[in-house]
Every structure is written in C-alpha cells, then in structure tokens.
TORLUM-202140 format. One record per residue (C-alpha): residue in one letter; x negated, y, z. Coordinates in steps of 0.02 Angstrom, whole numbers, padded with zeros to 5 digits, always signed. Example, Ala and Ser with C-alpha at 12.3 -4.5 7.8 and 13.67 -1.06 7.14 Angstrom:
<pts>
A-00615-00225+00390 S-00684-00053+00357 
</pts>
This chain:
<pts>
X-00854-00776+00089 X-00874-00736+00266 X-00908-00535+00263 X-00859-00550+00480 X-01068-00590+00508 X-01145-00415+00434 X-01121-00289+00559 X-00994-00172+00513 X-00920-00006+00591 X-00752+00029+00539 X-00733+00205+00463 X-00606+00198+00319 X-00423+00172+00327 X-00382+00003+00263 X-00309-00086+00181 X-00301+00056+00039 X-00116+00042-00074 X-00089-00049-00223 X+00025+00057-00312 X+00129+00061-00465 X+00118+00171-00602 X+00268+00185-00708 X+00276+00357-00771 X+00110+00328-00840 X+00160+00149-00884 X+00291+00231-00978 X+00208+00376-01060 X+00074+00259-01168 X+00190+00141-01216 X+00065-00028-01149 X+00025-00124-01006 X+00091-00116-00840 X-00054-00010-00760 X-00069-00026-00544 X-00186+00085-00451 X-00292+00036-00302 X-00310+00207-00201 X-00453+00209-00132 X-00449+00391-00146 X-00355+00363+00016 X-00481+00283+00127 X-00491+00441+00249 X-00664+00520+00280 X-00682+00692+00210 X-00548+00692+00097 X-00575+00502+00057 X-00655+00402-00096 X-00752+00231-00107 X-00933+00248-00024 X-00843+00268+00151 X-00815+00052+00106 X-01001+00043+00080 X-01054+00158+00238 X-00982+00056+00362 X-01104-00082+00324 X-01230+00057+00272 X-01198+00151+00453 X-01207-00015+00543 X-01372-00052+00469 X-01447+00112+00525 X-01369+00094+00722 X-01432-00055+00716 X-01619+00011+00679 X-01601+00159+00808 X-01571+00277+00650 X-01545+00457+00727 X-01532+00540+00543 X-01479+00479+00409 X-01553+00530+00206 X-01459+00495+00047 X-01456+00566-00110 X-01366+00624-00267 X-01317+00773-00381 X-01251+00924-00327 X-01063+00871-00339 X-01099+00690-00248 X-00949+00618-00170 X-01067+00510-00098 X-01160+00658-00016 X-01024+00723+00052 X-00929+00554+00128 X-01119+00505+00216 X-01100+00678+00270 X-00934+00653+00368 X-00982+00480+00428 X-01140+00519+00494 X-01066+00659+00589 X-00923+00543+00653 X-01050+00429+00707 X-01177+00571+00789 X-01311+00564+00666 X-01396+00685+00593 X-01374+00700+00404 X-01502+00766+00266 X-01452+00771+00076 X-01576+00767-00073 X-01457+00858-00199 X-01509+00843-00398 X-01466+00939-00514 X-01408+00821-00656 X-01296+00960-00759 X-01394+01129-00758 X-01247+01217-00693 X-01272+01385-00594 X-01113+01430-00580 X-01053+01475-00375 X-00909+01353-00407 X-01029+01220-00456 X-01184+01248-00324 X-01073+01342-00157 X-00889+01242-00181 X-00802+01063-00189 X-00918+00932-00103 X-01051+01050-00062 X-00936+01156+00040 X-00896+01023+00130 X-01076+00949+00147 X-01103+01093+00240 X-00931+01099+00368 X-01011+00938+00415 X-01162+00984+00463 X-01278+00914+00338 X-01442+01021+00283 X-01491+00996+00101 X-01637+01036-00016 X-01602+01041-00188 X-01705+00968-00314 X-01721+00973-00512 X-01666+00826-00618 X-01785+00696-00571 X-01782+00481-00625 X-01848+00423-00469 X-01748+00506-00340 X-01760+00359-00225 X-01935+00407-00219 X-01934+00579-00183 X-01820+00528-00048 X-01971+00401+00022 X-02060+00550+00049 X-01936+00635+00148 X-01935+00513+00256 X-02091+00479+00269 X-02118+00686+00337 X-01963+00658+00432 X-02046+00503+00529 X-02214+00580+00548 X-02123+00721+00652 X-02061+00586+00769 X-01861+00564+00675 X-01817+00387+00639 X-01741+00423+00456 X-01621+00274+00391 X-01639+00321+00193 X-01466+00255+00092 X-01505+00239-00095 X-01395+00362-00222 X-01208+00302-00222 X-01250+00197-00069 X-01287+00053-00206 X-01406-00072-00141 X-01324-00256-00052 X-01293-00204+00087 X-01175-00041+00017 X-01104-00158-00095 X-01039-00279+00026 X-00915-00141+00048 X-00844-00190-00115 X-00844-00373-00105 X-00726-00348+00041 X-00615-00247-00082 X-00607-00386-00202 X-00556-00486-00052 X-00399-00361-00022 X-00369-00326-00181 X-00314-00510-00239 X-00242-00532-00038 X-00120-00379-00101 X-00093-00450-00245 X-00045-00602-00201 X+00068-00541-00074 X+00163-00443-00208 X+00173-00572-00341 X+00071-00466-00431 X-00026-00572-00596 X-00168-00434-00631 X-00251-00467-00792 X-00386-00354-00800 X-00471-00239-00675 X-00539-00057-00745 X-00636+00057-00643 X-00770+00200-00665 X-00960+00148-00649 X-01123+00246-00621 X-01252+00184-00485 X-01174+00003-00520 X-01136-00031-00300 X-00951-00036-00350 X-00971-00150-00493 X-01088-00228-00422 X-00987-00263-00285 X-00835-00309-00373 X-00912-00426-00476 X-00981-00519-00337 X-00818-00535-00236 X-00707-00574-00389 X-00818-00713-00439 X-00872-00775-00263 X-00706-00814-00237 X-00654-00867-00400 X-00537-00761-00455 X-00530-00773-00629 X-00477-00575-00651 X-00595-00474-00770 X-00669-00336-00716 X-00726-00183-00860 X-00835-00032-00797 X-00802+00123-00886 X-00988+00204-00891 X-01010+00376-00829 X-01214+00412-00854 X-01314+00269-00927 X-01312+00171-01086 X-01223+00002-01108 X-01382-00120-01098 X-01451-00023-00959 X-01285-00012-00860 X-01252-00201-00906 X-01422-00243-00811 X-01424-00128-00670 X-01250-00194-00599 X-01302-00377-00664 X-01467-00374-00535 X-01397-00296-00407 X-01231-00405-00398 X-01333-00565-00417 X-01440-00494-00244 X-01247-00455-00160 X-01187-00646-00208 X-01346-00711-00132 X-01341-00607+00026 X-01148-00661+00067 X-01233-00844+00029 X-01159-00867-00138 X-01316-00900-00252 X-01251-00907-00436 X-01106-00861-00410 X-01098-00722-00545 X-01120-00766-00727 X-01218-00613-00854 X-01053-00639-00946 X-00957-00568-00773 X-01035-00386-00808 X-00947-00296-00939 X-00970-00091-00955 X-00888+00014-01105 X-01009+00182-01100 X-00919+00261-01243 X-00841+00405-01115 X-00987+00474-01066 X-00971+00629-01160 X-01099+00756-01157 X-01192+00669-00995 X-01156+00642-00823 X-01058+00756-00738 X-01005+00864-00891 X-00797+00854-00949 X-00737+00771-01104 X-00573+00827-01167 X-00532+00646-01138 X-00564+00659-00947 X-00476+00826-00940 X-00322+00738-01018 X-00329+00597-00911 X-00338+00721-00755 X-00188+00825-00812 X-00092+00663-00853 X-00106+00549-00701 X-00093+00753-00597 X+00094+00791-00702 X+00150+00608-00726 X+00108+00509-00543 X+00069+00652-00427 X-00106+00577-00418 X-00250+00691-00427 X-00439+00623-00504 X-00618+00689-00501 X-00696+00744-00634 X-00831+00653-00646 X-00810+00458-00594 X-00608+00428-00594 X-00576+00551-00719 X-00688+00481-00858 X-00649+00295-00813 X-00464+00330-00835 X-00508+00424-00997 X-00589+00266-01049 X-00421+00165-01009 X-00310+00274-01074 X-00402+00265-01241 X-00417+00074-01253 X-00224+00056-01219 X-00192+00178-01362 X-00323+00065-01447 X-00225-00094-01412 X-00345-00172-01298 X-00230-00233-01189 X-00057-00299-01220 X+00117-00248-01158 X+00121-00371-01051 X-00006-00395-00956 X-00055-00304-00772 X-00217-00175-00766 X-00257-00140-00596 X-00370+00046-00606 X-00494+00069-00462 X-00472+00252-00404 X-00640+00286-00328 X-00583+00471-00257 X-00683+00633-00265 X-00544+00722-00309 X-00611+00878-00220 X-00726+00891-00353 X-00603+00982-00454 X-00635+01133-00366 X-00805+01133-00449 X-00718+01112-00598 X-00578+01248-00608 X-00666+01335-00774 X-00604+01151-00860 X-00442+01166-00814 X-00386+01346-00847 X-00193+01355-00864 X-00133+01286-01050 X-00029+01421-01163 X+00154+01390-01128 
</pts>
C-alpha cells in the first residue's frame, strides 16, 4: 500500500509509542493489554484526527482552500485539532458546533475543547441536534463561497477516504512497531463513532494482510448501523489506496453495549475506566471516545473475552482535555 502518492502535510508527531501496560495488566488479572498513544500526536494537546488532517489539509492547499469548515458537537476533539491545524497552516477556520447532549452548563459550552477552539482562532455557530449536519454545513459553504471565500468543508470526525487514509498509515506503524518489538498482538480494541478510524484501520490491517482483529467499542450509534457505516466507508478507503476487495463484511466488528445514556453522556463504566488507567498508568482519557472504549475492554476482560495470554493492543484516540468539561463526573471519592 503505497500511502507516499496522496499529498500529505506532516502535522503530527510520529511515529506515536506503543506502550506497555502492566499495572493495568496486573490489576484485571487477563491479557497483556499495550496502548498505542495517539493521544501523543502533538497538535493542541494531541489525539487522532491530526493523522487524518494531514491528508485532509493537503487536499484543501491543494484546491486553494483559504478557510476551512468542519463540524461536530460542542466537546469535538475533532473541532478543536482542525482548529490548531488550520491555524498552523494559515487558514481560516469555521466550526458548526451541535449540541448532541443538552448540556448548558459553562463547563460544558465555555471550557475543554471549546476554550481552545477559540485560543486558535476559530469562529463558531452553534447549532441544535440535527441528523444531517453535513448538510447544514453545505450551506455554509455555499454563503461562505458566494461572498468570494473558497471554503474546503471536512465531514464530522474528518471521516470520509481521504481522512481515513490517516489511519491506514497507522495500521502500517502499528504492525512496523510491532514487529520491531516482537510483539504477537492478538486483538486490536479501540473507541468508534463517525467510523474514519475504523474505517481506516480496517482497511490497512487487511490491505496488508495482517491477520490482527480489530473490535470497535461504539460510542453513539447502534450495532447494525455502526457495522455498515465503517463497512462502506472502509471498502471506498481500500479502493482509493488501489486495494479493491480487500476488506471482507466479516473485517468490521463493533460492540455498542457502552454507549450508556447517548453520546457524550458518562457511564459509571467510563468514569471507572478514566480513574483506573489516571491512578494505575499515569495515562489520562476523554470522556467521551477513549474513555467509553476502554470501559468496553475493561468489561470484556472481566467477561473472559480474551485470554491470559494473548496481546490487546488499545487505540488511545486522545481528547483528554475533554475532562475539563467533565469535572461534575469526577468529583473527589469519600476517603
């Protein structure tokens, strides 16, 4: 898979560690569980769209974008990394924030990613909960164009081919590191929600024949409808790196038990998981993506799912900053 013929502009720091979790290891008693941070992959505090804006980014220089639109809830990590790229870059930035949770709280609306939305410059409207986002955002655009702008529009979670190129090239390094550790990993877990990662994953694992599973813990949308969105989408990625059937249906496998309430809301399961993997590793998750997908693992090694001794890799897709937004969930526990 030869990623070296999309135009790219490197942004994140990379390669992003493969690191060992023992204490957690330890603590449930199961597999051997690794971590791939890419919490750590620089812009704005770090997380995983800055792998899927540097083919994103290109795209748009390439087109003579001079502002860049994307959307996503109020909380987006992916609203606030387009917001530090762009601005690294020179662009202009405009967010389309949703409001998926009905939260009115200043910690929610004025703090964590939106605070920093706005240190880099972005202006934002703010918009109820709406299905067709992508839409509305058309018609921003399309205003933004008839006053003479040349908008480059990024779909939510930057999860179209092109964004998820980013993540084939993770599978890539991924099995490189791997490999150069002597590491056997058995199964891959991560969080999924607008299916680029997945998507992504899928495509790269199985384009170059990996034979590692991949499971999507589900933050927002049922399994069948999960299942299918990351299914189309990294069928289109395999065919645009020239890989046509490359991915199998039986490839895409989501658990959407975690969801909780909805997107965006805490389970007690996510607040565990935060609190564990912040006391045991020194790591620190977001509440909404990492926090719930490592929920989901922790449950289905208490389950049994996976044996002693096998290697699960966990995708850390950042956002930790989100916790800010979140401090009412994590109010000191009685000593």
């Amino acid at each position: 898979m030869n990623l070296g013929r999309f135009p790219r502009i490197r942004l994140a720091h990379l390669p992003t560690p493969l690191e060992h979790l023992p204490n957690l290891s330890r603590a449930l008693d199961g597999p051997e569980i690794w971590i791939k941070r890419d919490d750590c992959t620089g812009m704005s505090s770090g997380g995983n769209k800055t792998r899927k804006l540097e083919f994103l980014l290109a795209e748009a220089r390439a087109q003579g974008a001079d502002l860049i639109l994307t959307q996503g809830a109020t909380q987006s990590n992916h609203a606030r990394q387009t917001a530090a790229c762009a601005a690294r870059l020179g662009l202009a930035c405009h967010l389309l924030l949703e409001d998926r949770t009905g939260r009115t709280d200043a910690d929610y609306t004025a703090n964590g990613n939106v605070l920093l939305d706005h240190l880099h410059g972005a202006t934002i409207e703010h918009h109820a909960a709406n299905p067709d986002m992508n839409g509305v955002m058309a018609g921003v655009a399309a205003r933004f164009a008839a006053e003479g702008r040349r908008p480059y529009a990024i779909p939510g979670g930057g999860s179209n081919p092109i964004g998820a190129l980013g993540y084939v090239n993770a599978a890539i390094e991924l099995v490189a590191q791997a490999n150069d550790l002597g590491l056997r990993i058995d199964h891959v877990v991560h969080a999924t929600g607008s299916a680029g990662t997945q998507a992504g994953l899928v495509a790269g694992l199985a384009g170059i024949r990996s034979g590692v599973p991949l499971l999507g813990i589900g933050v927002r949308a049922p399994r069948d409808r999960q299942e299918e969105n990351v299914f189309r989408l990294a069928t289109q990625t395999a065919e645009l790196c020239g890989c046509p059937g490359a991915v199998a249906r039986g490839d895409v496998v989501a658990n959407c038990d975690y969801v909780g309430a909805g997107y965006g809301i805490s389970t007690p399961g996510s607040v565990e998981a935060i609190r564990m993997l912040a006391r045991l590793e020194g790591i620190l998750l977001d509440p909404v993506y990492s926090g719930k997908g490592m929920a989901g693992l922790i449950d289905l090694i208490r389950r049994g799912r996976f044996r002693r001794d096998e290697n699960v890799v966990f995708i850390h897709t950042g956002g930790s900053v989100g916790l800010f937004a979140y401090a009412g969930d994590f109010a000191p526990e009685p000593a």
